[in-house]
N, C-alpha and C positions, 0 to 999 in steps of 0.2 A: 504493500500500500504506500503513499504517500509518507509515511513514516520513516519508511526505509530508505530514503533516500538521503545518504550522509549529509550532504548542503539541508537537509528541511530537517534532520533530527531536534528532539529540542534540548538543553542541559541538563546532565549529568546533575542529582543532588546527592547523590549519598555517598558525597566523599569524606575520608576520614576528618574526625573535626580538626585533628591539630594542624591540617593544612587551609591555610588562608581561601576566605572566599573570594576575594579581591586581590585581584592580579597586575600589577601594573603593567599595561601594553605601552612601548612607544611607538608613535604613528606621525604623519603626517599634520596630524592636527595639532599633536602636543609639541611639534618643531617647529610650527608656526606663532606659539601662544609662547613657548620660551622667546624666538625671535625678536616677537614684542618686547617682549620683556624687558629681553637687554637693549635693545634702540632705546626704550623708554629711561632706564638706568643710566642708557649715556646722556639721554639730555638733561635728566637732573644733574647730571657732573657740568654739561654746558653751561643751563640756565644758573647753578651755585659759581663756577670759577670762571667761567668766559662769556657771559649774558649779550658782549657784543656781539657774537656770533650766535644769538640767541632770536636778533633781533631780523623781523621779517620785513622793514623799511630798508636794509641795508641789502642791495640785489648781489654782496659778495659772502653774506654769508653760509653756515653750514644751512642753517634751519630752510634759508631765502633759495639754496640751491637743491635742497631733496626735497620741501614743501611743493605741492601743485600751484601753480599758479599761469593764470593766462600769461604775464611777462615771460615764465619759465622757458614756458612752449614758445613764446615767440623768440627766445634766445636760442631754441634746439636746446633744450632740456627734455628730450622725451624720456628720459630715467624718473623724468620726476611723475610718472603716467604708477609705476612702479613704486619708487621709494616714498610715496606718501602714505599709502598704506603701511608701514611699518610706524609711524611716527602717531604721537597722542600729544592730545595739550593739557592733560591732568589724571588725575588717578582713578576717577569717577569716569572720564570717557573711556581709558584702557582696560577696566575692568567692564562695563556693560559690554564692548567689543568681542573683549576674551570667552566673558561668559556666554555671549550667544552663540560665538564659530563654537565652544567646548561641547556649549549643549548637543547641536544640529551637526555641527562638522564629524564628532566619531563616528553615526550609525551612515553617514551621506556617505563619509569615505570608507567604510566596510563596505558597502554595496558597487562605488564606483571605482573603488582601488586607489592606489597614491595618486598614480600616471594623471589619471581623470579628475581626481579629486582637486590635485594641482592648477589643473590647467582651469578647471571652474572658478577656485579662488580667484586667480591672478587676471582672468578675463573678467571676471564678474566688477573685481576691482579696476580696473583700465578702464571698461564701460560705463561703469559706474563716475570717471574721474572725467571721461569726455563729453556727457551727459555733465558733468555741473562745470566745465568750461565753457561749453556751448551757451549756456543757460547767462552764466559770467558776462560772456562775447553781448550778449541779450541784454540784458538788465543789471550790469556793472551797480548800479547804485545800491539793490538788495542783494545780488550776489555775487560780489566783486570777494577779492582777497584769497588768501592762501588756504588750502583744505590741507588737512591732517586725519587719517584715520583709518582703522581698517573695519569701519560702519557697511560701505558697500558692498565687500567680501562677504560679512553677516548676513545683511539682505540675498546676496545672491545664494546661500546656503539655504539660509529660508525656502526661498523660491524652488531651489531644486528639491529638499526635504519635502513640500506640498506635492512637487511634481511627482515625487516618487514613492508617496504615502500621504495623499488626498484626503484620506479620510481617515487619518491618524487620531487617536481622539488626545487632547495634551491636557496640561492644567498650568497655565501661565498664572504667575504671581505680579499682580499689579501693587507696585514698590515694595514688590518682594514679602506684601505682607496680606493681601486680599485673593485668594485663589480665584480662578474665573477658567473653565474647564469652555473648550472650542477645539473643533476639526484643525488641522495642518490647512487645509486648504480657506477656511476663514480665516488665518492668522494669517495667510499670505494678503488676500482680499483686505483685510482691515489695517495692515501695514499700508498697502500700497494706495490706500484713502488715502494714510495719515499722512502719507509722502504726498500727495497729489492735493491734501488741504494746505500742506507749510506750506507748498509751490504757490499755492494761487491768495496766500496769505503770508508772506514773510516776515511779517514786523508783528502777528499775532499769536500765531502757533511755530514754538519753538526757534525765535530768531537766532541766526547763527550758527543753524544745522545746515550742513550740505542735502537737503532734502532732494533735489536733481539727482548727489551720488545714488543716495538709497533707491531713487526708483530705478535709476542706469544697473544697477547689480541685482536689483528683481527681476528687470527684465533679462539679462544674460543670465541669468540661475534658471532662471526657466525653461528658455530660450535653449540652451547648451542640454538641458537634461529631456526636456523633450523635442525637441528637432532634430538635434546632434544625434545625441547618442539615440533614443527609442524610434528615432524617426519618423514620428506621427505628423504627418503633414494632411490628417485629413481632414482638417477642418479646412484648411486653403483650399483642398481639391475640390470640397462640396459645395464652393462658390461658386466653382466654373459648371458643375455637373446637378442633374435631378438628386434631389435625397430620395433614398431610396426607404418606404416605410418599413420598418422592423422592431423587433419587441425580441432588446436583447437580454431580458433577464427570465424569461420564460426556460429558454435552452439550455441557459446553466442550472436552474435550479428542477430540471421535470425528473432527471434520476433520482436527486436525492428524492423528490416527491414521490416516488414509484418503489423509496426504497430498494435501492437499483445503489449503493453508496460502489461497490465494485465498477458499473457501469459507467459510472461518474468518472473516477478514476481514470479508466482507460481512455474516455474518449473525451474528459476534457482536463483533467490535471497533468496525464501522462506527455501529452504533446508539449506542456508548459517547462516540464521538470526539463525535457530532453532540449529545449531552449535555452533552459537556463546553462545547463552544461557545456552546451556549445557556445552560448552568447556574452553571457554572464546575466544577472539580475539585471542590471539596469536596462536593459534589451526590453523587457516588459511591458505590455503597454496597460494603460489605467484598468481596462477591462481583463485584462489576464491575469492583474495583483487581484481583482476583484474575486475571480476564480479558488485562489488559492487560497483567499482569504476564507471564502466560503467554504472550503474545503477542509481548513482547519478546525473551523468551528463546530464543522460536524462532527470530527475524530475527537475532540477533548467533547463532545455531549453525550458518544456513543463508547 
């Protein structure tokens, strides 16, 4: 059955107690949040013994040279597309940053691998940096100056997290101290308001946020996890073509309904598993996590 298949097994509990439940993995997430770290480390050393070099008016220093900025780019600074995301302007920004890539980045990078996982960061962050240049280029007066942060990156983790677990159910702590329980795919949705209310409201909601990054890194998170990689272009296609009527949750669910749970298996989990083998998980498209999903819940009822 679906059980047996080592990638779907579920954990192990009955290991002896004198060995630790908690393991520590290093990954790609945790080499990025140390990364921080130490940039951040260095610029407390800057801002305490070399402040001039601290300062974002002077276009020769350190901050003025790895900070984003429209001059940057117009000087050919494109590192600085890259090295802003590493940099924070207080303790409270690099920790929300940290904790959201920690939360969303380890199960995104289990599923997409380092290789991938990588490459979503650093675009999500880039997209995210030329979306609030653009915007800069636009309206200099609300969103002019130097950005800092690796917010974008976050957002675009988000975004692919929804993309590839929709109907995740979470429980977000509103300042960490009001629980408020919402799908992955609402917490994309209700971020990408809140980006698209600073936007059309600068001086009211949240002044001084690169709200342009945040939505540039939702959209490439998204973007990269279902185009790129799953491929689903079929929302595009069904502009140019008839939709066709069909009633897709009928076919997944008529075995288990016929208690038929074997028959299930064969003819719609088994084509999935041998997918994922070949493909990896993120190959999946919404309706085939929905499958498995289904599939699960029937073996942990039965």
């Amino acid at each position: 059955m679906i059980e047996d298949r080592d990638y779907m097994r579920q954990p192990e509990y009955d290991e002896p107690r004198w060995r630790p439940r908690f393991r520590f993995q290093w990954s790609w997430t945790v080499a990025l949040l140390v990364a921080y770290a130490a940039v951040f480390l260095g610029e407390l050393v800057i801002w305490k013994f070399f402040p001039e070099q601290a300062d974002l008016k002077n276009p020769s220093s350190i901050f003025s040279l790895l900070a984003l900025s429209t001059e940057g780019l117009a000087h050919g600074y494109v590192w600085q597309l890259v090295t802003y995301q590493f940099m924070h302007v207080g303790f409270i920004h690099i920790f929300l940053n940290s904790w959201a890539i920690y939360m969303f980045g380890r199960e995104v990078e289990s599923v997409l691998g380092g290789r991938k996982f990588l490459v979503l960061m650093f675009s999500s962050g880039i997209v995210g940096g030329v979306f609030q240049i653009i915007v800069s280029l636009v309206w200099p007066q609300y969103f002019g100056g130097s950005v800092m942060g690796a917010s974008a990156c976050g957002f675009g983790l988000v975004a692919a997290f929804a993309a590839l677990f929709p109907e995740r159910e979470l429980t977000m702590l509103i300042l960490f101290v009001i629980p408020v329980h919402m799908r992955a795919k609402t917490l994309l949705i209700g971020s990408a308001v809140l980006a698209l209310t600073g936007f059309a409201f600068p001086n009211v909601i949240m002044p001084g946020v690169a709200h342009a990054a945040h939505l540039g890194g939702m959209v490439m998170g998204w973007f990269y996890v279902r185009k790129i990689l799953q491929g689903d272009w079929s929302r595009l296609a069904g502009a140019f073509r008839r939709a066709e009527k069909v009633s897709p949750r009928r076919p997944v669910l008529e075995p288990l309904e016929k208690n038929d749970p074997a028959g299930f298996v064969e003819s719609e989990v088994d084509p999935i598993l041998d997918k994922i083998s070949a493909h990896g998980l993120q190959s999946l498209t919404p309706r085939e996590r929905e499958i498995l999903e289904t599939a699960r819940k029937h073996i942990r009822r039965s």
